[in-house]
VOPAGU-2260 file (C-alpha; in pm, 1 decimal, decimal comma):
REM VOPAGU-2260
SITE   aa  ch    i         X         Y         Z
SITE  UNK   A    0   -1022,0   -3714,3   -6105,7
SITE  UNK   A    1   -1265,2   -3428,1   -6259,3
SITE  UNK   A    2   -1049,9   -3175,5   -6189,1
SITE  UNK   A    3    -698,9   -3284,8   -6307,1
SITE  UNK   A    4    -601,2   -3118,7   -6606,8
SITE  UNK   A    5    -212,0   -3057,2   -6653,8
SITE  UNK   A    6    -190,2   -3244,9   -6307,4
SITE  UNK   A    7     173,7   -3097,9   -6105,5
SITE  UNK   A    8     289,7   -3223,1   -5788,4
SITE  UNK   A    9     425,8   -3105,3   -5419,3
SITE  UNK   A   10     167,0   -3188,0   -5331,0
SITE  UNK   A   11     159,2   -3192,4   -5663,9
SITE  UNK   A   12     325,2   -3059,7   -5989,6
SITE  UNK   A   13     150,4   -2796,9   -6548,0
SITE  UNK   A   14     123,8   -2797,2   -6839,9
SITE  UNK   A   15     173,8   -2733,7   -6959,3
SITE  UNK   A   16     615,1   -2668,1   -7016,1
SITE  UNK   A   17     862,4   -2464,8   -6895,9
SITE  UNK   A   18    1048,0   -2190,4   -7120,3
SITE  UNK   A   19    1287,1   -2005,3   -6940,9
SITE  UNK   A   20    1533,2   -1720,9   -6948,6
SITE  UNK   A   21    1766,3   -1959,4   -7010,8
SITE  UNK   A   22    1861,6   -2131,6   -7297,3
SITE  UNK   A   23    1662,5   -2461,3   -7278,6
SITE  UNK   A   24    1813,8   -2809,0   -7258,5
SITE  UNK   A   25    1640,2   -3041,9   -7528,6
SITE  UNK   A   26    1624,0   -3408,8   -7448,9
SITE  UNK   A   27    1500,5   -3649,4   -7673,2
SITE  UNK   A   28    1214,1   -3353,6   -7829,1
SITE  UNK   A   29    1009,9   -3517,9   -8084,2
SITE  UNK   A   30    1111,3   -3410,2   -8475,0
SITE  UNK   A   31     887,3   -3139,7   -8531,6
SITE  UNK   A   32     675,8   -3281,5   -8846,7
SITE  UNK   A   33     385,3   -3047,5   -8866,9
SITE  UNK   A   34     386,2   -2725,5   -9056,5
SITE  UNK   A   35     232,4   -2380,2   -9052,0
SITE  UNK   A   36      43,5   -2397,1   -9310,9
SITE  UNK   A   37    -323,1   -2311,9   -9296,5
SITE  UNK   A   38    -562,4   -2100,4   -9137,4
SITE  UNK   A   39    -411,1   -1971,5   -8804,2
SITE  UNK   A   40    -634,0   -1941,2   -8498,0
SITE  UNK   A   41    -514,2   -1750,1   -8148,9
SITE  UNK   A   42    -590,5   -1886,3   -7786,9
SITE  UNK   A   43    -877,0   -1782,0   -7616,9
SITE  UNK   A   44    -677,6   -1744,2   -7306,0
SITE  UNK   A   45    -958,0   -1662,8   -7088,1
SITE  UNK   A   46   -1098,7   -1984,8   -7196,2
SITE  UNK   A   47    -865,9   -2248,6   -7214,9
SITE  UNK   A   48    -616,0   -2366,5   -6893,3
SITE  UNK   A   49    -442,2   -2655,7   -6811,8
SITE  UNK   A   50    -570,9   -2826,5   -6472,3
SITE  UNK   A   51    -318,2   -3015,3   -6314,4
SITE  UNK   A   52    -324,7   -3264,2   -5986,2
SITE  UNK   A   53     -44,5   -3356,9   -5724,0
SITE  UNK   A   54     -65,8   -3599,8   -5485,1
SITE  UNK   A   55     131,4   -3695,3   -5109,6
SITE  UNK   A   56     245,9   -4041,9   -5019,2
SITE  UNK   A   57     -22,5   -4254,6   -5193,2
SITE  UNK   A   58    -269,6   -4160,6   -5463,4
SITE  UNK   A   59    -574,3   -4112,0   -5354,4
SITE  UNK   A   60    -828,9   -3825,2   -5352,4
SITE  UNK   A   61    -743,6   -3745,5   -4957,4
SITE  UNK   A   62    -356,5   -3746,3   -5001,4
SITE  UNK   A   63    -393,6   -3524,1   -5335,8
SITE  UNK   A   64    -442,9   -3103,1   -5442,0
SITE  UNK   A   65    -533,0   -3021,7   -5780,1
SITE  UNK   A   66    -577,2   -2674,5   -5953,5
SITE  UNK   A   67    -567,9   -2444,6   -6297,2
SITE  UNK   A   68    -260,3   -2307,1   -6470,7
SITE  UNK   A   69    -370,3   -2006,9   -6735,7
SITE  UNK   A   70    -237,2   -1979,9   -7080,8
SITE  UNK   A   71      -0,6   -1676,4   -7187,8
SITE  UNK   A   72     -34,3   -1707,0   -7517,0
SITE  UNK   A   73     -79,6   -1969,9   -7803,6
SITE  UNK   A   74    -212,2   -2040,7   -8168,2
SITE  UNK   A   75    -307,9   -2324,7   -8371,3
SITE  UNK   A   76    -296,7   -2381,3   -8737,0
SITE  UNK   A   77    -593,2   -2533,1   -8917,2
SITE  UNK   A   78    -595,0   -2670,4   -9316,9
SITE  UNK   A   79    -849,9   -2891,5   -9451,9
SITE  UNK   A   80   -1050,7   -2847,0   -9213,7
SITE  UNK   A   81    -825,4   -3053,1   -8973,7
SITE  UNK   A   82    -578,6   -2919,8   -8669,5
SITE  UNK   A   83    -236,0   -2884,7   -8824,0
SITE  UNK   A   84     -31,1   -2816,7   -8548,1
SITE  UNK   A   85     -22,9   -2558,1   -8227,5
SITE  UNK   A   86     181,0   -2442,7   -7952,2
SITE  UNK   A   87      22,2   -2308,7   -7611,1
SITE  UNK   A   88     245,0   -2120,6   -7367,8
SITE  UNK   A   89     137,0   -2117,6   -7007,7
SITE  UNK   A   90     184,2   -1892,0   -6678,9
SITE  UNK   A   91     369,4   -2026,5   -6461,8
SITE  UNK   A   92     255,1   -1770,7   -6183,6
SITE  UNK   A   93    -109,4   -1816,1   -6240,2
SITE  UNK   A   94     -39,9   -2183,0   -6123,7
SITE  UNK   A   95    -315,8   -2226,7   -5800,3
SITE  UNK   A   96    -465,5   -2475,7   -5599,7
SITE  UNK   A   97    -847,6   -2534,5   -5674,7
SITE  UNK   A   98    -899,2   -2747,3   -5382,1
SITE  UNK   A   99    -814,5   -2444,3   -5091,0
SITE  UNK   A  100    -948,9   -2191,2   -5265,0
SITE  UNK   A  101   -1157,3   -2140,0   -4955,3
SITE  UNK   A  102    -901,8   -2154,1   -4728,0
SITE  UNK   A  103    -651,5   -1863,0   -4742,1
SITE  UNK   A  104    -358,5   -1888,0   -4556,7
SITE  UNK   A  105    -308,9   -2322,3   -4657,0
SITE  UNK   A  106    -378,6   -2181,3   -5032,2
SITE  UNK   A  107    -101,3   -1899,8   -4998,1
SITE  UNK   A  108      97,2   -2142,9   -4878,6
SITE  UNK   A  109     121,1   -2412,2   -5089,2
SITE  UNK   A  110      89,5   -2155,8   -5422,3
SITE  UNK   A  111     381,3   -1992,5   -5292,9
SITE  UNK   A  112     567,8   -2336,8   -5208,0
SITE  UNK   A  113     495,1   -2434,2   -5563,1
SITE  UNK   A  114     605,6   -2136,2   -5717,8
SITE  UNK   A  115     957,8   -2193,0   -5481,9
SITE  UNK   A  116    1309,4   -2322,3   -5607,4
SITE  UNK   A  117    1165,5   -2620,7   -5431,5
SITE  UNK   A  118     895,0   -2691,2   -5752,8
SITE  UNK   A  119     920,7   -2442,6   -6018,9
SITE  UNK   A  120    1112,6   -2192,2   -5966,3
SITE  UNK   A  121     833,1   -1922,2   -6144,6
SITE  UNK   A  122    1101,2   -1621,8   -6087,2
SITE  UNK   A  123    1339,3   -1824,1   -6303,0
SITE  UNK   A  124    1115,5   -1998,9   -6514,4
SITE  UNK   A  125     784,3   -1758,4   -6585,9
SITE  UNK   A  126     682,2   -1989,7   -6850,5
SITE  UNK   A  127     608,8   -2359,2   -6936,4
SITE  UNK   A  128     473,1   -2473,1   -7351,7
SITE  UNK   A  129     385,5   -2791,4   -7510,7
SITE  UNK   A  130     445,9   -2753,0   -7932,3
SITE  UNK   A  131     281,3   -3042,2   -8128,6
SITE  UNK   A  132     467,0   -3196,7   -8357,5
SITE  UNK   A  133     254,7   -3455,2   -8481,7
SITE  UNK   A  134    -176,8   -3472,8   -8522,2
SITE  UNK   A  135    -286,1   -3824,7   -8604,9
SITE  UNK   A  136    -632,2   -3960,8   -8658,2
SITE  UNK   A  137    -746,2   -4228,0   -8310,2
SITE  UNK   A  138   -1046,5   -4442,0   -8398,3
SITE  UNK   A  139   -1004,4   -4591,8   -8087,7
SITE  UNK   A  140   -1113,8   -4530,6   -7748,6
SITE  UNK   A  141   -1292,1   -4218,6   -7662,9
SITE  UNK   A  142   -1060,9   -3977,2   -7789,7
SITE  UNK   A  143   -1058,3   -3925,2   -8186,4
SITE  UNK   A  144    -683,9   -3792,9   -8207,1
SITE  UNK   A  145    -318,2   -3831,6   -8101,4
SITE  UNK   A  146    -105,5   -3559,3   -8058,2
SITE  UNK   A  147     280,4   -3546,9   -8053,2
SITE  UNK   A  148     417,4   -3316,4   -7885,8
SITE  UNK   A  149     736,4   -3131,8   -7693,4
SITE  UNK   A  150     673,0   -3047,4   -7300,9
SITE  UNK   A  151     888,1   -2768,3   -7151,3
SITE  UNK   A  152     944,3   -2745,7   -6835,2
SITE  UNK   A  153    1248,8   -2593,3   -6656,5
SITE  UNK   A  154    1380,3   -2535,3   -6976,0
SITE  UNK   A  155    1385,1   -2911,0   -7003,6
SITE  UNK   A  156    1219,7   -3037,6   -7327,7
SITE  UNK   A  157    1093,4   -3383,9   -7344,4
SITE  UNK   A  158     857,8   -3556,1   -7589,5
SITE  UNK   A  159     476,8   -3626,8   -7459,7
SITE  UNK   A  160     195,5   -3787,4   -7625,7
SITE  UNK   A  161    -151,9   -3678,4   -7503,1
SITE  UNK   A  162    -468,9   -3843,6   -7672,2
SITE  UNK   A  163    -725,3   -3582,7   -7728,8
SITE  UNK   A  164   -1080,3   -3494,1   -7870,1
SITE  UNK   A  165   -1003,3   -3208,7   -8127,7
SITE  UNK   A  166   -1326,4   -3042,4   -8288,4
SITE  UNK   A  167   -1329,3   -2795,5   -8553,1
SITE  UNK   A  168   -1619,6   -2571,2   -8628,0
SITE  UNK   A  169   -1598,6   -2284,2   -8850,8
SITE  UNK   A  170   -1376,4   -1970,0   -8644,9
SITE  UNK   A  171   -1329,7   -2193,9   -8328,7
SITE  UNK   A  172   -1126,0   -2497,0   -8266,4
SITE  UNK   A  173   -1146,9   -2690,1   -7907,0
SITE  UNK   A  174    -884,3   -2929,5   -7759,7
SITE  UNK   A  175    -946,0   -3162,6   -7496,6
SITE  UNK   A  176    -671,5   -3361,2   -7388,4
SITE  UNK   A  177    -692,7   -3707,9   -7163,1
SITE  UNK   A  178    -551,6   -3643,3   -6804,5
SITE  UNK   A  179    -174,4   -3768,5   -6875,2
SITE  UNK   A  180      47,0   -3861,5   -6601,6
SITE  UNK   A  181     418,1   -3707,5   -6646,2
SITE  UNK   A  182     690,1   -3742,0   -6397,2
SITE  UNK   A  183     782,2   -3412,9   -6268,2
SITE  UNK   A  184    1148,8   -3521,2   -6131,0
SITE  UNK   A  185    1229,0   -3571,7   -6552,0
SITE  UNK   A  186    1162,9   -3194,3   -6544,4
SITE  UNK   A  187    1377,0   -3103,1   -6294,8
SITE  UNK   A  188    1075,8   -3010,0   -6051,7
SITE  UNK   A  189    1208,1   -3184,1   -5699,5
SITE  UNK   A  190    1187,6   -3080,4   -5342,4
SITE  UNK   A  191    1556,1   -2954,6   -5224,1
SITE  UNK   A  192    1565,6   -3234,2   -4972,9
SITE  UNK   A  193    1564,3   -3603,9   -5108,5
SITE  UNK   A  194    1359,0   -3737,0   -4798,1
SITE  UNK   A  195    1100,6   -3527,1   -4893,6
SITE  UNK   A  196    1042,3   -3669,6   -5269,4
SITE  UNK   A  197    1027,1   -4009,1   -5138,6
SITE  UNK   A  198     620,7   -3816,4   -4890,5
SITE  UNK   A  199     574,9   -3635,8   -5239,5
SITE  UNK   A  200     476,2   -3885,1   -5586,8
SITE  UNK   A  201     682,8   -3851,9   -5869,4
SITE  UNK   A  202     352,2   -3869,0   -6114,3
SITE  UNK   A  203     178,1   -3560,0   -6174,3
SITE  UNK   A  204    -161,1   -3563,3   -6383,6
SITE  UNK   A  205    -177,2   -3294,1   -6649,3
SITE  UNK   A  206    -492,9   -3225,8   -6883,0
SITE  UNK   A  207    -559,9   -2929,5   -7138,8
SITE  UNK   A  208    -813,3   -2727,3   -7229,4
SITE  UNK   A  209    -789,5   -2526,2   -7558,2
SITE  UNK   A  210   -1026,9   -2279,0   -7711,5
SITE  UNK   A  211    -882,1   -2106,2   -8019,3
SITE  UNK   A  212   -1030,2   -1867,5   -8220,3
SITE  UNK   A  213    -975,9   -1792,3   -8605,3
SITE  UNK   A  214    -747,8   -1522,4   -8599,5
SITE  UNK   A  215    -952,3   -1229,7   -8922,8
């Protein structure tokens, strides 16, 4: 489970987060509480991703693919010295399988199945986001913050909670969420025939990786 960052599913499902053409369809969206006050920092998009894994039938490291989704665009707002809030846009076309990289024709494939009114629909829906609405202080566990948040996928918005190590150090701020299972047939991301999302799991790990950079 190294590699599962934003974990999708057709294998496998992301994000991180739809936004479409289309007007999107809220449902249940946290109450955004954060504001933009602060120092503003922009995504290092050639640094920061979301990694996602997908898995068939059972989950398992045999039955599963797992890959990198890049960032569009995104910012985060610092004050204090603490993360404020943030919202990270993501390409849906750079979506890719890590695991066949080597293998060429299963990689095209599956990319291209992903990308498919049968997953994503990427033609429809170039771009997914997660907006935090909330940054609380974790003393527990390994992970020294919570963070509230709205996933959009599809153009459907639904609250998601990721716990995550947040470090701030001078110009650069780093995000590291926890590998967070989301269910990708809440999102509207199912296979066009029913027997097949009964092979295909409904869970889909997602984890993110920010690097954001004060913004002179």
């Amino acid at each position: 489970m190294k590699r599962i960052l934003f974990s999708l599913a057709i294998p496998a499902l992301f994000t991180v987060v739809s936004c479409s053409k289309e007007k999107p369809v809220t449902s249940d969206a946290h109450e955004v509480t954060t504001t933009k006050d602060g120092s503003r920092f922009v995504l290092d998009t050639l640094n920061s991703n979301v990694e996602w894994k997908g898995y068939k039938v059972f989950r398992s490291e045999n039955t599963s693919h797992f890959g990198t989704i890049k960032f569009e665009s995104g910012d985060v707002t610092v004050k204090d010295g603490k993360l404020e809030s943030g919202t990270f846009v993501a390409d849906m076309a750079s979506l890719t399988s890590e695991d066949l990289k080597d293998k060429k024709d299963e990689l095209g494939k599956l990319n291209g199945h992903l990308k498919s009114a049968d997953f994503f629909e990427v033609e429809k829906f170039p771009t997914a986001s997660y907006e935090i609405t909330k940054v609380s202080p974790s003393a527990e566990g390994d992970y020294n913050t919570i963070l509230d948040g709205n996933l959009t996928i599809k153009g459907i918005t639904k609250p998601v909670q990721f716990k995550a190590n947040v470090a701030v150090n001078g110009a650069e701020v780093s995000i590291a969420t926890e590998p967070k299972d989301i269910m990708r047939e809440e999102f509207g991301v199912k296979f066009q025939s029913p027997a097949a999302n009964g092979v295909i799991k409904n869970d889909v790990t997602l984890q993110i990786r920010v690097k954001a950079l004060e913004k002179k």
